[in-house]
C-alpha positions in Angstrom: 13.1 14.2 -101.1 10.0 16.3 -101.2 10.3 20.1 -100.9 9.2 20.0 -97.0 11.6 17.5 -96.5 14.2 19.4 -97.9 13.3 22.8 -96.3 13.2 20.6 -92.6 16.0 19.2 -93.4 18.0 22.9 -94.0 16.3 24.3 -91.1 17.6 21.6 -88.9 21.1 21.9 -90.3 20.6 25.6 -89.6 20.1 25.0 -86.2 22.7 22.8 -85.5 25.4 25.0 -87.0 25.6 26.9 -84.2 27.0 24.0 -81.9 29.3 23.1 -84.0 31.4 26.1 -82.9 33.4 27.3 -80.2 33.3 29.8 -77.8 34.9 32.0 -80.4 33.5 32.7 -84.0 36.8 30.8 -85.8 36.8 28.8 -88.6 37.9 25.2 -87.6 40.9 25.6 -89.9 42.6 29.0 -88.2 41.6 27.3 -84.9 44.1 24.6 -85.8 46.8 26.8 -86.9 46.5 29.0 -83.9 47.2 25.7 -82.0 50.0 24.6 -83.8 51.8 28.0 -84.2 51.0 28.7 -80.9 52.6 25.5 -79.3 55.4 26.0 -81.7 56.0 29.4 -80.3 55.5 28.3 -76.8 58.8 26.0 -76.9 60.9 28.0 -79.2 60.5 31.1 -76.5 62.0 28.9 -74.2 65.2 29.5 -75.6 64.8 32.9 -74.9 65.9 35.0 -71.7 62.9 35.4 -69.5 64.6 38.1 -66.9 67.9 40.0 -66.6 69.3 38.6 -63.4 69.8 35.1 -61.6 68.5 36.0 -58.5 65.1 34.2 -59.7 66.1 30.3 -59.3 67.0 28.4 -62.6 68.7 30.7 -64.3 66.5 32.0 -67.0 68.7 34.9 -67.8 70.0 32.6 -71.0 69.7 32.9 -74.7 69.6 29.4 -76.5 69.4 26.8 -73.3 66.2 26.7 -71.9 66.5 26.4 -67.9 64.5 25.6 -65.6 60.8 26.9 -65.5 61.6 27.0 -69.1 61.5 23.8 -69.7 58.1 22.9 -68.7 57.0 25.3 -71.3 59.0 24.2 -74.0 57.7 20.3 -73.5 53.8 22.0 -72.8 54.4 23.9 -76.3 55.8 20.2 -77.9 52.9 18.4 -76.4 50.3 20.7 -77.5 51.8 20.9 -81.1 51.8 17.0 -81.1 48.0 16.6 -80.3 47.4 19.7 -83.5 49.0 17.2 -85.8 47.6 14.4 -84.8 44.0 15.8 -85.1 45.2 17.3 -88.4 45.6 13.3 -89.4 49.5 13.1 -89.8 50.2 9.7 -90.6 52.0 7.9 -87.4 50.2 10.3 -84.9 46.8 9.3 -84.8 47.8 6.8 -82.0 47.7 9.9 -80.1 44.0 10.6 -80.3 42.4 7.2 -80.3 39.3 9.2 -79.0 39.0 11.4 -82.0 38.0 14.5 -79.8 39.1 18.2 -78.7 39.4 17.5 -75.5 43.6 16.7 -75.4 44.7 19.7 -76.9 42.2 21.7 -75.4 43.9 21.0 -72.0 47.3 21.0 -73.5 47.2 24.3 -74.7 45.7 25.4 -71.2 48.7 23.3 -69.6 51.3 25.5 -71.7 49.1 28.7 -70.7 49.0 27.9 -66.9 53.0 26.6 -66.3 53.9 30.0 -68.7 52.0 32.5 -67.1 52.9 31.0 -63.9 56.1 31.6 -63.9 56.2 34.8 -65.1 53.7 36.0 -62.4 56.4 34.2 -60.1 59.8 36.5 -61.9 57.6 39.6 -61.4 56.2 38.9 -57.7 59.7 37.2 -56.2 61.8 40.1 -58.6 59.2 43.2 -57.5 57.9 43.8 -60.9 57.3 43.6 -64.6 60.4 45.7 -65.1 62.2 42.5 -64.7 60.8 40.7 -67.8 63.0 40.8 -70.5 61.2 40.6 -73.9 61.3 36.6 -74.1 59.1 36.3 -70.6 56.5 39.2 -73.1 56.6 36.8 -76.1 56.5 33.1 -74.1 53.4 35.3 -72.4 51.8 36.0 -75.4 53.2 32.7 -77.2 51.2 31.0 -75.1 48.2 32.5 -74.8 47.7 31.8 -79.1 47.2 28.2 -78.5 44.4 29.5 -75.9 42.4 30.9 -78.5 42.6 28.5 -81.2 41.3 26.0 -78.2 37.9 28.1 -78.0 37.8 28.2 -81.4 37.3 24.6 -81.5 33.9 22.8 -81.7 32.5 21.2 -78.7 36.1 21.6 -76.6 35.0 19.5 -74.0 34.6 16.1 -75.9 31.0 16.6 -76.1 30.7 15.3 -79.8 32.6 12.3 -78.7 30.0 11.2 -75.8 27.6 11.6 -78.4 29.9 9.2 -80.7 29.9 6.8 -77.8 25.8 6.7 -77.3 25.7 6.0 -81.2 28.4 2.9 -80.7 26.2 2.3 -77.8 23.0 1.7 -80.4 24.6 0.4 -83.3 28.7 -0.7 -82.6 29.4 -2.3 -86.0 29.3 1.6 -87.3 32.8 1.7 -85.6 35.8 -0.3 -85.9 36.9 -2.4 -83.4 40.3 -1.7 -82.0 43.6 -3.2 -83.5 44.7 -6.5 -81.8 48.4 -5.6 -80.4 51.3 -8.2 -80.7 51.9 -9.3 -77.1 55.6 -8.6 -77.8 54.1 -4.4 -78.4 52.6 -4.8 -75.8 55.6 -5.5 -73.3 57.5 -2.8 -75.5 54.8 -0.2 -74.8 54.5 -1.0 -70.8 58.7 -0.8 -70.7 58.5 2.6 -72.5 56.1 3.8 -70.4 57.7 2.6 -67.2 61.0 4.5 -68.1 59.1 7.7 -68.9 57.0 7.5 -65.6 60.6 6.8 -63.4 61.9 10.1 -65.3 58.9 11.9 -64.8 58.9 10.8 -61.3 63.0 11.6 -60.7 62.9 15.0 -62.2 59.9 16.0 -59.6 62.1 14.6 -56.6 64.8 16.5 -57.8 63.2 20.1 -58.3 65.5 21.9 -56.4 63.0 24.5 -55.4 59.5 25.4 -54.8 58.7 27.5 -57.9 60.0 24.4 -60.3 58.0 21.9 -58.3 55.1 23.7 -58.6 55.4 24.2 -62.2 56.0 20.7 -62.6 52.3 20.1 -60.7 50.7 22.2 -63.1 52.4 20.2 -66.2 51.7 17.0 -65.0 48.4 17.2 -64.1 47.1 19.1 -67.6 49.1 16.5 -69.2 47.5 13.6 -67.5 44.3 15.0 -67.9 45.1 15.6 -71.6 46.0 12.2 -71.9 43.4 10.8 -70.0 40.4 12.5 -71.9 42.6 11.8 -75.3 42.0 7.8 -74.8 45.0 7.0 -73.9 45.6 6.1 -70.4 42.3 3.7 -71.1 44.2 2.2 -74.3 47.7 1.3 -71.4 44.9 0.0 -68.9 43.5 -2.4 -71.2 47.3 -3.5 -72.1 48.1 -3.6 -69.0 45.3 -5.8 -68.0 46.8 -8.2 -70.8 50.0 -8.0 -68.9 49.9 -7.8 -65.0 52.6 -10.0 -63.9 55.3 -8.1 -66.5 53.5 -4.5 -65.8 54.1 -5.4 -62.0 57.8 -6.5 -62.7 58.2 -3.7 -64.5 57.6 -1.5 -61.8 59.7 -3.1 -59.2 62.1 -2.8 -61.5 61.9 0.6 -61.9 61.4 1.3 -58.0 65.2 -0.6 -57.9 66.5 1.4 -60.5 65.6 5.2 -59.1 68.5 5.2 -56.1 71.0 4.8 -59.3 69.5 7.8 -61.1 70.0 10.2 -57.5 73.1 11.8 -56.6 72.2 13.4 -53.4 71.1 10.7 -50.8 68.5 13.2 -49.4 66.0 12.5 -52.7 66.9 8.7 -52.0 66.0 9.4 -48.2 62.6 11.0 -49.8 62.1 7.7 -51.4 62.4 5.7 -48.6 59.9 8.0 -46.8 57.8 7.8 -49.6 58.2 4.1 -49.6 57.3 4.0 -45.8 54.3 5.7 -46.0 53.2 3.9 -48.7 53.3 0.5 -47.0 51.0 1.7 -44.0 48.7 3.4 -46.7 48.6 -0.1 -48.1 47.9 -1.1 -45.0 45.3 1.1 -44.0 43.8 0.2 -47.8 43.1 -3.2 -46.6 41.0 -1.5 -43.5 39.0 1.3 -45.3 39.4 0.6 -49.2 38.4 -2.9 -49.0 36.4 -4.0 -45.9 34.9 -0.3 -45.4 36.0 0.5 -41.6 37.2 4.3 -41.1 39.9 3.9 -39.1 41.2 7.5 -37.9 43.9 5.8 -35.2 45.5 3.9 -38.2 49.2 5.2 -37.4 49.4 4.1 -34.2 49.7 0.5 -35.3 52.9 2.0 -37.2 54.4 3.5 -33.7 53.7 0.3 -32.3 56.1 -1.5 -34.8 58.8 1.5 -34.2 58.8 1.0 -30.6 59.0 -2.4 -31.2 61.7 -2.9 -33.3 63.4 0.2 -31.0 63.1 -1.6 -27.8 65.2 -5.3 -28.7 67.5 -3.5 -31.9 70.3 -3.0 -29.2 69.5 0.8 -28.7 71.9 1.9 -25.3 68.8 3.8 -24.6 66.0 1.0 -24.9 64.5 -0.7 -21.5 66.3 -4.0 -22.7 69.6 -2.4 -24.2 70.9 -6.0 -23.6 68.8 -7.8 -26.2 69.5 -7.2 -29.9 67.5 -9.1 -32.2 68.5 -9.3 -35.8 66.0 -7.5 -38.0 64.1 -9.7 -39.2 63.2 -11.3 -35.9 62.4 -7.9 -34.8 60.6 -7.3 -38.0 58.5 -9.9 -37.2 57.9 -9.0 -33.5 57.0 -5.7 -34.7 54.5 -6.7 -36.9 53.1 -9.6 -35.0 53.1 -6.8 -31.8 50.9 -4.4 -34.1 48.7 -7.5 -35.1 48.0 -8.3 -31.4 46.9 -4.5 -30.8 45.2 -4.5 -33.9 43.0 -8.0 -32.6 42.9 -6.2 -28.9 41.0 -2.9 -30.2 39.3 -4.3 -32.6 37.9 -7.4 -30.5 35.8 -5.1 -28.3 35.1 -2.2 -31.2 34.5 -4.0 -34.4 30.2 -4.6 -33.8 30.2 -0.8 -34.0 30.0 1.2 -37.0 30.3 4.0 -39.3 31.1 7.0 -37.0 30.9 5.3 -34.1 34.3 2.8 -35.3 35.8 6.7 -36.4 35.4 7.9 -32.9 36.7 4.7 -30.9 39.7 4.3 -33.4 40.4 8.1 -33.0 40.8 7.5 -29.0 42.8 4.2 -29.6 45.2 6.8 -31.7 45.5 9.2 -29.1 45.1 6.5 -25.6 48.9 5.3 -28.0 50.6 8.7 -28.0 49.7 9.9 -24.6 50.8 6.4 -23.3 54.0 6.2 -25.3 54.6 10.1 -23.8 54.1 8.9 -20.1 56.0 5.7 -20.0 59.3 7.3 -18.5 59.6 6.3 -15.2 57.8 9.0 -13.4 54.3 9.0 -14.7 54.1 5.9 -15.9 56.5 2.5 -16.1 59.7 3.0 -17.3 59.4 1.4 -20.8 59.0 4.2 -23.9 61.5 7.1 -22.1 58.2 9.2 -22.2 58.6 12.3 -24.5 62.3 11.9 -25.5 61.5 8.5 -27.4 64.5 5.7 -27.8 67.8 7.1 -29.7 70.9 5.7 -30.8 69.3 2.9 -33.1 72.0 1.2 -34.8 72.4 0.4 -38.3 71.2 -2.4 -40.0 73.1 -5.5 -40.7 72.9 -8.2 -43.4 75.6 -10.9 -44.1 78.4 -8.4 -43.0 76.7 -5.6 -45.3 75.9 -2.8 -43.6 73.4 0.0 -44.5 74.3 2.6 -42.8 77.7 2.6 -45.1 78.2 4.3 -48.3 78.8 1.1 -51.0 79.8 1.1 -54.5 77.9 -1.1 -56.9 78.6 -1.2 -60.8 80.5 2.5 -60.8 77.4 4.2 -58.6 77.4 5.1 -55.2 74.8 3.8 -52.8 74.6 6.1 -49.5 73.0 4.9 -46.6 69.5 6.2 -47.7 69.6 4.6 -50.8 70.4 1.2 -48.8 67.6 1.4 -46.8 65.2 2.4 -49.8 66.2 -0.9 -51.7 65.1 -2.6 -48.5 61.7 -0.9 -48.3 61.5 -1.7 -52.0 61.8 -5.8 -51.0 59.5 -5.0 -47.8 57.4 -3.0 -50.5 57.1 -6.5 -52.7 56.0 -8.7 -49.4 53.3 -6.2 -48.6 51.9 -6.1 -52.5 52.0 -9.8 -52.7 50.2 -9.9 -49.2 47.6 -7.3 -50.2 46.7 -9.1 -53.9 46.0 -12.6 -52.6 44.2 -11.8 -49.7 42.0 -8.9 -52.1 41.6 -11.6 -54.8 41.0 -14.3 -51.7 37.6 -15.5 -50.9 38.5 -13.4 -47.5 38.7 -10.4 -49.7 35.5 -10.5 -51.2 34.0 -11.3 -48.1 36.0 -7.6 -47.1 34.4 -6.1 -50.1 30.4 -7.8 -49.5 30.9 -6.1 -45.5 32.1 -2.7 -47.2 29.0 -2.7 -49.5 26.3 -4.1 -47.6 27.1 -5.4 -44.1 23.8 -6.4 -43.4 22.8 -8.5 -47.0 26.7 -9.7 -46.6 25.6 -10.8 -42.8 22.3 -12.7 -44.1 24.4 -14.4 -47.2 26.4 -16.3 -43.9 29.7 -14.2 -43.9 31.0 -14.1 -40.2 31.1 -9.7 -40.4 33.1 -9.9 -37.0 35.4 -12.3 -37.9 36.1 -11.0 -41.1 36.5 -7.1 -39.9 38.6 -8.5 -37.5 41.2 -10.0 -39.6 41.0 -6.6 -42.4 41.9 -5.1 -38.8 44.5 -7.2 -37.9 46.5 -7.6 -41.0 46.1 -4.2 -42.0 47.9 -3.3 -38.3 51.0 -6.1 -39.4 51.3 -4.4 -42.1 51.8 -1.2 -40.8 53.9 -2.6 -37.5 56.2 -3.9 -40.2 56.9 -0.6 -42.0 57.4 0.8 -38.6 60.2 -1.4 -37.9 62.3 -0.3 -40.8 61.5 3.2 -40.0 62.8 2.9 -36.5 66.1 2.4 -38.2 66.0 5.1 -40.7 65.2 7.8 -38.2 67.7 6.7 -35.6 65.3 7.3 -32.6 61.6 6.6 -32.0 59.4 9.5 -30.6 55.9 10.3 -29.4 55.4 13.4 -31.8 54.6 12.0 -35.3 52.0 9.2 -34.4 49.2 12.0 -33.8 46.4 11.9 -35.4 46.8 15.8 -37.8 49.7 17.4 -38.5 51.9 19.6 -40.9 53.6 16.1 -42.5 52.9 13.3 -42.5 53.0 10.4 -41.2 49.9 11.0 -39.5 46.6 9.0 -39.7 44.5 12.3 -41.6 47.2 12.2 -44.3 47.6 8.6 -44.5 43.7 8.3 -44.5 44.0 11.3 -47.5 46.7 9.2 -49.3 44.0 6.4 -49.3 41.4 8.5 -50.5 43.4 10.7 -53.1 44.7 7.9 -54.3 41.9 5.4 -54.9 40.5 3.1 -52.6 40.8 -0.7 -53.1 43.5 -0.5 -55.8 47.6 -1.4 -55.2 49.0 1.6 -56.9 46.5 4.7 -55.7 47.6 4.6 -51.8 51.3 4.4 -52.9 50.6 7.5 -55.2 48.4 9.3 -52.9 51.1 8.6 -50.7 54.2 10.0 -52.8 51.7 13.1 -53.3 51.4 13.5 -49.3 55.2 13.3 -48.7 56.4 15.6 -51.4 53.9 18.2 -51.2 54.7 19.5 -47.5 58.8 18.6 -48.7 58.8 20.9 -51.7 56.1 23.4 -51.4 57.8 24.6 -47.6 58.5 28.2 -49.2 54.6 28.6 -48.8 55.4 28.1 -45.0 52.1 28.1 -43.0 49.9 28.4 -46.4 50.8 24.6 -47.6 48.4 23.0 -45.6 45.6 26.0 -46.9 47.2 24.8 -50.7 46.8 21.0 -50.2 43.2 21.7 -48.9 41.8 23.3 -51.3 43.8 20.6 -54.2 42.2 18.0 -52.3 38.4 19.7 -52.5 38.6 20.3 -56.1 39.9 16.5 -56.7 37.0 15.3 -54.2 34.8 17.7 -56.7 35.8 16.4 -60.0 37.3 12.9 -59.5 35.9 11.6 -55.8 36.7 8.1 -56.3 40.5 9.1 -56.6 43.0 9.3 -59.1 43.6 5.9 -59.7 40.1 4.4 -59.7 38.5 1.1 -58.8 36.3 0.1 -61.3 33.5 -0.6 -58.7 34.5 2.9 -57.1 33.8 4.7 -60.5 30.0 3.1 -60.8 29.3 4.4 -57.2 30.2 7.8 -57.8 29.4 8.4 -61.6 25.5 7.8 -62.8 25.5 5.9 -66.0 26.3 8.1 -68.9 28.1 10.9 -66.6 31.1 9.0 -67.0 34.4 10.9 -68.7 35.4 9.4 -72.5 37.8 6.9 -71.7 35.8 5.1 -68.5 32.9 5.2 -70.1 34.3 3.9 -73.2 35.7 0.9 -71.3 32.4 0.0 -69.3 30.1 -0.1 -72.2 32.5 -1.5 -74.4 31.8 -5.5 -74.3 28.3 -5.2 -72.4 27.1 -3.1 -75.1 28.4 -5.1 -77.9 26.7 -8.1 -76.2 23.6 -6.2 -75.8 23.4 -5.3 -79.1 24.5 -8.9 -80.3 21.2 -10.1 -78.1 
């Protein structure tokens, strides 16, 4: 190397050196250790008293039992300590960071700083002071806040260096190694593992006994997703997961089954069944706007129509035909195939419009259903609804003398009459799925998905667009008539109120249209999450009153910000709202993967 050479060569190292730090002027080696003492020091102060009296929920007044808000620290101080060692190399941790960036622990140490802080800004607003902080709330404060710095300290902490990684396997992938072939048998090991984790993760934020906790919780969960997410991780489970579909589905069922056993109080399982409820007609309504592209803002009308349904020949005293009592699933089936007629009625005359102009009729079909429902009493209208005091006195449902609106005992646990009707939603839950899969993989479904991208290319290829809207329209309403009839039961009584189209909780079509949205359009699990997220949100956050609909806004502006095709993403969604090369690590590690392997192979 000649002297020039050599002097370019130092001057461009020179200049580089700089970027290779943090926003603080650490050494990469004290970064580390302020990571791992700091998460260390996080969880031990949860054993620590936090405040002097009970009066705060959770009972943080202990010393050596971590309680409540305490122990969303302690696992935010474990987790960020795990992702330290793991970038340190510890042998049986680098699983952890298959990415090989700063990224994870960056956002786990934030996680632990967040939940922390949070809490104690909570014991000093709710107790009226800092007075009330007893010396463990000052150290997890502080304990927390050392992980902070160390994450500054740390070179390119947004995964930068990675992205560059990724454009160099991009150029030249042989210069890194492919990833390890998994034994199918790990495989099934690691999606049963993760299963049981998600239905505990997923138990103990139904059963956060109060607003504060639940909140917490939100803050964990989501730093801890993200941390997971940027780490590789969750792209690692979706590629085993794609290996395994049939057993990752099972799984899941399974798992749905198994939460009623885990709950003691039938109020979480009547959460679940909510949940489960409004799920299904975001499923539904999936069908209409995630794969055939129609905005549909009347959507939960076609789930009132279903209730009144199944209300009207269930053998209510109070129905218009109190004689006739069908057994459910005969009026399961009239309630879904009485939404599918109203769903081929409306959308007959309406489907050859479009964009807004769909959104505006649908909105007046929604509203034309309430105000008709609330008139049908006999005086302004026929006598068929009860107008505005809906059908009551619903009985119980029945099957082979079992009845579930009785308490039963199954294998030493105690099923109440929530958790009976929950286990049915999950089996109505299965139908739907199945439904939804084969008509999305269907030649019918990608005839949805050609109308949803370009109806007018889709139109000149020779798919029928009216035809196929049509019948998007029409099973998406079945589906939606069907969860209405099981939801007639649960409630007891039918009334006009909830099928509007906003409101404080749901079911209503903006939040079923938001679950849809939130969750990720044209997949099977991101309506059912966005869904669970909709339901529990206004349930657990109602100590903010009149500020939880200000709360969910602004959550829902910063997800449509940072993540617009929804949490759980469609592959096709993620290409529409990403450029190529904006992507995050892990997606854009799994769409450039083969392609650019093949490319370079070319």
């Amino acid at each position: 190397m000649t002297e020039t050479q050599k002097t370019t060569t130092d001057t461009t190292a020179t200049a580089a050196a700089p970027s290779a730090r943090g926003l603080l002027p650490l050494p990469l080696a004290t970064a580390r250790a302020l990571l791992l003492a700091g998460g260390i020091a996080t969880s031990a102060s949860a054993y620590m008293a936090w405040t002097w009296t009970d009066e705060f929920p959770g009972d943080l007044t202990v010393n050596g039992y971590p309680g409540g808000l305490q122990w969303l620290t302690f696992v935010a101080g474990i987790l960020t300590a795990l992702f330290t060692l793991s970038s340190y190399g510890v042998r049986g941790l680098g699983w952890l960071l298959p990415a090989k960036n700063n990224a994870p622990v960056v956002l786990a140490a934030l996680g632990g700083f967040a939940t922390t802080w949070f809490a104690v800004i909570a014991i000093t607003v709710e107790l009226g002071g800092v007075v009330n902080l007893e010396p463990g709330g000052w150290i997890a404060a502080v304990a927390s806040l050392i992980p902070v710095l160390g994450a500054l300290a740390l070179p390119e902490p947004l995964g930068d260096d990675l992205k560059d990684n990724l454009k160099k396997y991009v150029a030249k992938p042989d210069r890194f190694p492919a990833p390890k072939a998994i034994a199918p048998w790990v495989e099934r090991a690691i999606i049963t593992i993760v299963t049981i984790i998600g239905l505990a993760v997923f138990t103990y934020g139904i059963d956060t006994e109060y607003g504060e906790l639940f909140v917490g919780y939100l803050i964990l969960v989501t730093f801890s997703l993200w941390a997971l997410h940027t780490a590789g991780m969750l792209d690692t489970f979706s590629r085993i997961v794609a290996h395994n579909r049939s057993f990752t589905l099972a799984m899941g069922f399974a798992a749905a089954i198994a939460f009623p056993f885990t709950q003691t109080d039938d109020h979480y399982a009547n959460i679940g069944v909510n949940i489960l409820i409004f799920g299904t007609v975001a499923l539904g309504l999936n069908i209409v706007v995630g794969l055939a592209g129609l905005l549909d803002l009347g959507y939960v009308a076609f789930l009132g129509v279903g209730a009144y349904t199944a209300a009207l020949v269930s053998g209510s005293e109070f129905s218009r035909f109190s004689g006739v009592q069908f057994p459910f699933w005969a009026s399961a089936l009239t309630g879904a195939a009485a939404s599918l007629v109203f769903g081929v009625l409306i959308g007959a005359p309406t489907l050859r419009l479009r964009g807004d102009y769909l959104a505006i009729v649908t909105l007046g079909f929604g509203e034309i259903f309430r105000i008709a429902v609330n008139n049908m009493d006999g005086d302004s209208g026929p006598d068929i609804t009860n107008g505005p005091n809906g059908i009551p006195s619903i009985p119980d449902l029945s099957f082979f003398g079992f009845n579930l609106g009785e308490s039963h005992d199954i294998a030493g646990f105690t099923l109440g009459r929530f958790a009976n009707y929950y286990l049915l939603m999950v089996l109505i839950m299965a139908i739907v799925v199945l439904v939804y899969t084969r008509a999305a993989d269907s030649r019918i479904g990608r005839s949805w998905i050609a109308i949803r991208e370009d109806e007018t290319a889709a139109t000149a290829m020779g798919i029928n667009g009216f035809r196929v809207k049509l019948i998007a329209f029409a099973l998406g309403a079945a589906l939606a008539g069907l969860a209405g009839t099981v939801s007639a039961h649960v409630t007891y009584s039918v009334v006009p109120t909830p099928y509007q189209f906003a409101g404080s909780t749901p079911p209503n079509s903006a939040f079923l249209l938001a679950a849809v949205v939130l969750g990720g359009m044209g997949t099977v699990a991101g309506p059912l999450l966005g869904a669970a997220l909709l339901y529990l949100l206004p349930e657990k956050l109602n100590f903010l009153q009149d500020k939880s609909l200000l709360a969910f806004g602004i959550a829902l502006v910063l997800l449509m910000r940072f993540r617009p095709e929804g949490i759980i993403a469609n592959r096709r969604q993620q290409l529409e709202f990403h450029e190529t090369g904006q992507l995050d690590v892990p997606e854009q590690a799994t769409l450039t993967d083969e392609p650019a392997v093949t490319k370079a192979g070319a």
